[in-house]
Structures are given as C-alpha cells and as structure tokens.
C-alpha positions as CSV (number, residue, x, y, z in Angstrom):
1,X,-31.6,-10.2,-8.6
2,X,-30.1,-6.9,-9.8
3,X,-26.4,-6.3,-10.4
4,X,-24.7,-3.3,-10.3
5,X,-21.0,-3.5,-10.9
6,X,-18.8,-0.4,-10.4
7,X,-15.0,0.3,-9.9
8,X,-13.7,0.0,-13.7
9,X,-11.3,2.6,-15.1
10,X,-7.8,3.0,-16.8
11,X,-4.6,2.3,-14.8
12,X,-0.9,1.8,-15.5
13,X,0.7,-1.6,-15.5
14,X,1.9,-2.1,-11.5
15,X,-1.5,-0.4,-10.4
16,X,-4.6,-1.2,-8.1
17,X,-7.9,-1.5,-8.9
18,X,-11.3,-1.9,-6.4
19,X,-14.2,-3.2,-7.9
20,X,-17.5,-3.6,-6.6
21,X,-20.7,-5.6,-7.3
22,X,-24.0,-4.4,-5.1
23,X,-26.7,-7.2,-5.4
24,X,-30.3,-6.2,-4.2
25,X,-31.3,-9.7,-3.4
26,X,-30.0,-12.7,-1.2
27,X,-27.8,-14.9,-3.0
28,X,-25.7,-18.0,-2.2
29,X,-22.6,-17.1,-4.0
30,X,-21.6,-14.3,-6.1
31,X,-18.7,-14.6,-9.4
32,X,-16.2,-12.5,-11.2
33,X,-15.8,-13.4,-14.5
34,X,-13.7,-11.3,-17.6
35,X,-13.8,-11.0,-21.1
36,X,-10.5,-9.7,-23.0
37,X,-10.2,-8.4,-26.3
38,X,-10.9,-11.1,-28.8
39,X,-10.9,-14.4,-26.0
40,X,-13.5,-15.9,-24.3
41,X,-15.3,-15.0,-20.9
42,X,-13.0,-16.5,-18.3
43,X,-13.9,-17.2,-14.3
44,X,-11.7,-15.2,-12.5
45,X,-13.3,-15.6,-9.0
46,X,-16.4,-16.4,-6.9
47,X,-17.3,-16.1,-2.9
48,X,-20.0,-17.6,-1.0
49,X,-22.8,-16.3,1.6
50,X,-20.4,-17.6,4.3
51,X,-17.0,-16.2,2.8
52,X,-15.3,-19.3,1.1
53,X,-13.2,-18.0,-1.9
54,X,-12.1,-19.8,-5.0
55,X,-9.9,-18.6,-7.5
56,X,-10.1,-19.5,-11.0
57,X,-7.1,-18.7,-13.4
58,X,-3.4,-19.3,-12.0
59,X,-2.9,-15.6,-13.1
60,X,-4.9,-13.7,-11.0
61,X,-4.1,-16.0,-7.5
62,X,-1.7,-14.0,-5.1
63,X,-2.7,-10.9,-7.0
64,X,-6.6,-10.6,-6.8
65,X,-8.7,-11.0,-3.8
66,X,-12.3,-11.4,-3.4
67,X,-14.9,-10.3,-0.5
68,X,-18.3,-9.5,0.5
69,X,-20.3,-7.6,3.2
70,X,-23.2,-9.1,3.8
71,X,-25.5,-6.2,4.3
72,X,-26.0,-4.9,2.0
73,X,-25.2,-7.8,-0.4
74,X,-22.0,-6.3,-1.4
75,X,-18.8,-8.3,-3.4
76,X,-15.6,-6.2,-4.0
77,X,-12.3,-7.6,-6.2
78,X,-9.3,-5.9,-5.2
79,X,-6.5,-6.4,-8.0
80,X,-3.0,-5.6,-7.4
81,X,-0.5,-5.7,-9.3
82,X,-2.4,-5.0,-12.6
83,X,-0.5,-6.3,-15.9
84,X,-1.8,-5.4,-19.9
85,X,-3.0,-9.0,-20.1
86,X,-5.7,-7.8,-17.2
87,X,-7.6,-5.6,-19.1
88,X,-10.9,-6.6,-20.2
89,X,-14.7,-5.6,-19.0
90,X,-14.9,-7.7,-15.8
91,X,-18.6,-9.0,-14.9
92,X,-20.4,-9.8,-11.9
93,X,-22.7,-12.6,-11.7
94,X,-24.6,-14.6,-8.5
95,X,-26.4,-17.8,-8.1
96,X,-29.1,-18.6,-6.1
97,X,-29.2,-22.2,-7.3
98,X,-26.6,-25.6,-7.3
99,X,-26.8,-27.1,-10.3
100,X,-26.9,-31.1,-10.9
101,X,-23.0,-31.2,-10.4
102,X,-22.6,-29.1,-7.6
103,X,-21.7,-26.2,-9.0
104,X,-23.2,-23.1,-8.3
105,X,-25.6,-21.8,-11.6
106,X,-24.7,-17.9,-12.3
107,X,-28.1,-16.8,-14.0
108,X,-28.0,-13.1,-12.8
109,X,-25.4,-10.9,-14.0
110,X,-24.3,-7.5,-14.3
111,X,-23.7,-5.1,-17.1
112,X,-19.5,-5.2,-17.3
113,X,-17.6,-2.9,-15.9
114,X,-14.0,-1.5,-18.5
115,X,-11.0,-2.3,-17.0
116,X,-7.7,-0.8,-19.1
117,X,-4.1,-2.0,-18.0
118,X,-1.9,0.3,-19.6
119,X,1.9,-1.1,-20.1
C-alpha cells in the first residue's frame, strides 16, 4: 500500500488545518501518528474501514477529528484549534493486519507531512 499524505503547512496558534492521507489499496484501518521536535512518534489518531475513531493523546480529543471516504481510500485529520505544542511532521500509516493482541499492525506508512504552529 502506498501513502500519500498532503495538507501540512505553517499556521498561527488558534488556526485550522486539513490533512489528508490517499491510500491506493484496501486497508482495515488507517493512523495518524506525529513526531515533534526532539520527542518521540506519538499516536494521535486512527479510523477503521467501517468509521470507528479512536483518539490517542488527551490533547488532541475535542480539537482533532478523524475521517475517511471510502472510495477512493481517503483519511483526512481536521485540527482546530492549533497550539505551538502541535507542530511536528504528522504521518500517515494503515494496517491490513491484527496483530497477536488485537491491535491493529501499522506496516505501511507515508512520507510526513510539516505541520508549524506559530504562537
């Protein structure tokens, strides 16, 4: 599965932000995940083929919200109310597999798209 993740960009503190992640295969759930100057990737989000949403850090619940289209095999993260601590180059991943614990297993991912929060 390829990944194409788009949206990124420089925005002021209070802003919005669309991003988008176009897979070119079927998958059964597709992930956001972020990496921020100096930490570690962090799971921001993931959706499944049928819709269901989870959410990972407290931070980003009430402000970010994932979807999909199913055809094409679209995911978008819409981010409101954008603060400094957002910014980091935000990836897209999907799984085709359940791993051993029940987890979905992210082995496809995208090449990172910037995004800059400006204070």
């Amino acid at each position: 599965v390829q990944l194409q993740a788009s949206g990124g960009g420089l925005v002021q503190a209070g802003g919005s932000l669309r991003l988008s992640c176009e897979a070119d295969g079927g998958t059964y759930a597709m992930g956001w995940f972020r990496q921020g100057p100096g930490k570690e990737r962090e799971f921001v989000g993931s959706i499944t083929w049928s819709g269901g949403t989870a959410y990972g850090a407290d931070s980003v619940k009430g402000r970010f919200t994932i979807s999909r289209d199913n055809n094409p095999n679209t995911m978008y993260l819409q981010m409101n109310s954008l603060k400094p601590e957002d910014t980091a180059v935000y990836y897209c991943a999907a799984s085709r597999r359940v791993g051993s614990n029940g987890n979905y297993e992210y082995d496809y991912w995208g090449q990172g798209t910037q995004v800059t929060v400006s204070s």
